[in-house]
N, C-alpha and C positions, 0 to 999 in steps of 0.2 A: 658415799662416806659421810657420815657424822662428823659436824663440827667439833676438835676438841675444845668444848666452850669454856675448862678451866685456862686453856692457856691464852683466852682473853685478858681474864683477871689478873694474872702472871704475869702478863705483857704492863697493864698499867701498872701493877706495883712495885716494877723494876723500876719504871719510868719516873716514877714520882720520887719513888724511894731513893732510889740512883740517884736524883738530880738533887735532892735532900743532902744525900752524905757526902756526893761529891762536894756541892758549896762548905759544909760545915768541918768537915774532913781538908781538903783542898783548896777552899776559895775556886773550883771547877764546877761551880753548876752551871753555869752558862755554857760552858765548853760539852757538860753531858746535855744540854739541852738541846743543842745546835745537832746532835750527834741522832737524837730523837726525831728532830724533824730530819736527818738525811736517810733515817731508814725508812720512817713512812714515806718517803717521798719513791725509796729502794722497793718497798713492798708494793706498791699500786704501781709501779713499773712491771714488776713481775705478774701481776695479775694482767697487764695489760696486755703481755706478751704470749700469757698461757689461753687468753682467744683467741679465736683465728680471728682474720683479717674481717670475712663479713658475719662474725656473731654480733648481733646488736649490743648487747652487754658492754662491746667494746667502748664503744664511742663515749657512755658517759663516762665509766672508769679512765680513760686518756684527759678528759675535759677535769677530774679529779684531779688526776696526776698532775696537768697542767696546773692547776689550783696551787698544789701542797708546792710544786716547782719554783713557785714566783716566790716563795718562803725567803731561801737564800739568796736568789736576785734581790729582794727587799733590803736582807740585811747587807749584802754588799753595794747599795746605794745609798744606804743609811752612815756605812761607814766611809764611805769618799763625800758625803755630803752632796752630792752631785743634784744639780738645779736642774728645769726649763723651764723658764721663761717668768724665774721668780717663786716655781712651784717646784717644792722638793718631790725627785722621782719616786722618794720611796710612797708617797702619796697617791699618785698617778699608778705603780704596779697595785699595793692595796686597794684601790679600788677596782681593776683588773682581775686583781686573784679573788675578789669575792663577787665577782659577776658569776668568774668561772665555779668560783665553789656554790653559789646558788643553782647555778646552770649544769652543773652535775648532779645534784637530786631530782629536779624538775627530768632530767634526760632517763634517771631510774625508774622513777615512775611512769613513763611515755613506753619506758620496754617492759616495765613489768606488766603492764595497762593491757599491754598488746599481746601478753605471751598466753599461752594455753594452759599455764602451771595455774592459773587463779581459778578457782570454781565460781560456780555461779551464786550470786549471791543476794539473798531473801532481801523485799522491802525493809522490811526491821533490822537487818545487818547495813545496809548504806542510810537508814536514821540514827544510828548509834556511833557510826561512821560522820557523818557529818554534825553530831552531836562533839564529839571528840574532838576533830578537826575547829568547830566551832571554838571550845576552850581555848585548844591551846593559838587560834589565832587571836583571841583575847588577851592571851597571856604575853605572847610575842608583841602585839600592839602597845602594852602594858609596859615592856620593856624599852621600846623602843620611842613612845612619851615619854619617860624618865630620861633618857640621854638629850631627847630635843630641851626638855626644859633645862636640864642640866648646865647642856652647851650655850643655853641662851640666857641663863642666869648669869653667866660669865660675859652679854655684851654682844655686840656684833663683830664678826669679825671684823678685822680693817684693812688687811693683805690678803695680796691673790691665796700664798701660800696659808693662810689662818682660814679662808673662805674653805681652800683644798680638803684642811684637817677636819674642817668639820664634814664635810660631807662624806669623807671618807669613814668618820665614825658613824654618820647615818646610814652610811649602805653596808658596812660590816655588820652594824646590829639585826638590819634588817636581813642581809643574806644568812648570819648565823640564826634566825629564826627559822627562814625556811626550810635549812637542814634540820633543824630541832624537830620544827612539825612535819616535814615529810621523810624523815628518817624514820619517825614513830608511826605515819602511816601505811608506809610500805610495811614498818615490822606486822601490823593490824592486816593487811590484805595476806600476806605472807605465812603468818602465825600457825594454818592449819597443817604445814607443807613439813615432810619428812621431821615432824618434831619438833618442827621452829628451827633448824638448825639452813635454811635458808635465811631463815629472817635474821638471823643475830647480826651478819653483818650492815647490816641497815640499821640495828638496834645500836651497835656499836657507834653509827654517825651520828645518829639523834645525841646521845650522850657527849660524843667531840662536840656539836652542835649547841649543847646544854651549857656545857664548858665553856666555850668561847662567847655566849652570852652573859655570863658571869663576867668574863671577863671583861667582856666592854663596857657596862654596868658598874667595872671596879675601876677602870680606868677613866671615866667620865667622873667617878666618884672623890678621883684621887687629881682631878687634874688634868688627864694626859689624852690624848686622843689616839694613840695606834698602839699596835699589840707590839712594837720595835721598840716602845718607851717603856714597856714594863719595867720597876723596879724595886717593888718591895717582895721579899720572900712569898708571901701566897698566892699571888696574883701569876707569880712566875711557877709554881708549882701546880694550878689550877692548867697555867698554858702546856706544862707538860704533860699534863693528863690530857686534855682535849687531842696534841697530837699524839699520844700514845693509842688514845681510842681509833685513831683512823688505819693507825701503824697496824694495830691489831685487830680490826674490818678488812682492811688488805689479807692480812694473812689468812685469818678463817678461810674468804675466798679462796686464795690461792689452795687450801687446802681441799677446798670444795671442786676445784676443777683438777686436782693431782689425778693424773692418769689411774685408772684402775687396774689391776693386777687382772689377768686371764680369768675367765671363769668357766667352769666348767657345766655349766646352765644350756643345755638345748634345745631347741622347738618353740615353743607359746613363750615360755617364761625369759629365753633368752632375749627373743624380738621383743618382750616388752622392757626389758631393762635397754635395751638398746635406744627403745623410744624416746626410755626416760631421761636418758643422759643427753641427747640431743633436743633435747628442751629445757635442757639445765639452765640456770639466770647466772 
């Protein structure tokens, strides 16, 4: 099955646009934002569910899920203000859920590395490849200087919890990097397969990925260090797109492993679509 790749787009423009009219309309965009991350968090549940137990695929998608999960655990520590040991917990799961959300693209690529779906691939396609990959680790490094000097123009920290913040902003910039760049290179190894309509879900993360670097970039710009402090209109609308984009990565997937209908194919053509599907990502 072909991805339907418009209902990606669809997916963000509700998201954004919803979380737009709700505030201006309602004073409810946070309430539709909140509503945003509970279904991406619903959708890579569902994908995790529609592998079996030992397809590889599974493991990072769970380590995902885990990722988007600690979301609402954040904000419900955020709102009891809850401490340890001086250091506010929503600090402590942030840096947690972006270990896990770095450690879910690295686990993509470990199963896509290993699958049989990638063909083999010419000296001049892995220079062009590490050409790429070069950029944008440039670009990421790039980003991720900007928030160090930023943080340090503002002084050293002087509390356990001020020491927390910061670091928690240097490892969200940095793990939203490494979805950025290995989201776009799996879409790059991926690209040749059924259309691309494997790869868009990986395309769809580099993009959340893109998103949530902006957004630490705007948050370090404005002041704040965690994606729980956001407070001006765009910054908040930028976050709704980023988790819109994973809400609708989930989905594509899900669509991608939707059981297929009876086919009436027999002999050679049969057993090789048979093959094919049992090496689906």
């Amino acid at each position: 099955m072909n991805a339907p790749r418009g209902l990606a787009l669809l997916i963000c423009l509700v998201a954004v646009g919803g979380r737009y009219a709700a505030e201006e309309l309602f004073g409810a965009g946070d309430a539709w934002h909140r509503g945003v991350e509970a279904v991406a968090v619903a959708l890579c549940a569902l994908v995790v569910l529609r592998f079996g137990a030992g397809d590889p695929p599974r493991r990072p998608w769970t380590v995902l899920l885990l990722s988007l999960a600690m979301i609402p655990m954040i904000r419900v520590a955020t709102w009891q203000g809850w401490a340890l040991a001086d250091i506010k917990v929503q600090n402590i799961l942030l840096i947690l859920g972006n270990i896990f959300f770095a450690g879910s693209i690295i686990g993509f690529g470990r199963v896509l590395g290993s699958s049989e779906l990638l063909s083999e691939r010419t000296g001049g396609a892995r220079t062009r490849v590490l050409l790429v990959l070069g950029s944008l680790a440039a670009a990421g490094l790039g980003f991720i200087a900007y928030n160090v000097v930023g943080l340090a123009s503002r002084g050293m920290p002087t509390t356990s919890d001020a020491w927390a913040g910061a670091i928690t902003s240097g490892i969200s910039t940095l793990s939203d990097a490494i979805v950025f760049a290995g989201g776009l290179y799996l879409v790059w190894l991926l690209r040749p397969l059924v259309g691309g309509s494997i790869a868009l879900p990986y395309l769809l993360m580099a993009f959340g990925g893109a998103a949530f670097l902006v957004v630490d970039v705007w948050l370090v710009a404005i002041g704040k260090t965690a994606q729980t402090d956001l407070t001006d209109p765009v910054s908040k609308l930028i976050g709704a797109l980023a988790f819109s984009c994973f809400a609708a990565a989930a989905l594509i997937q899900a669509a991608l492993l939707a059981p297929k209908p009876p086919s009436r194919m027999s002999g050679p053509a049969a057993a090789a679509r048979s093959m094919s599907q049992a090496r689906r990502v």
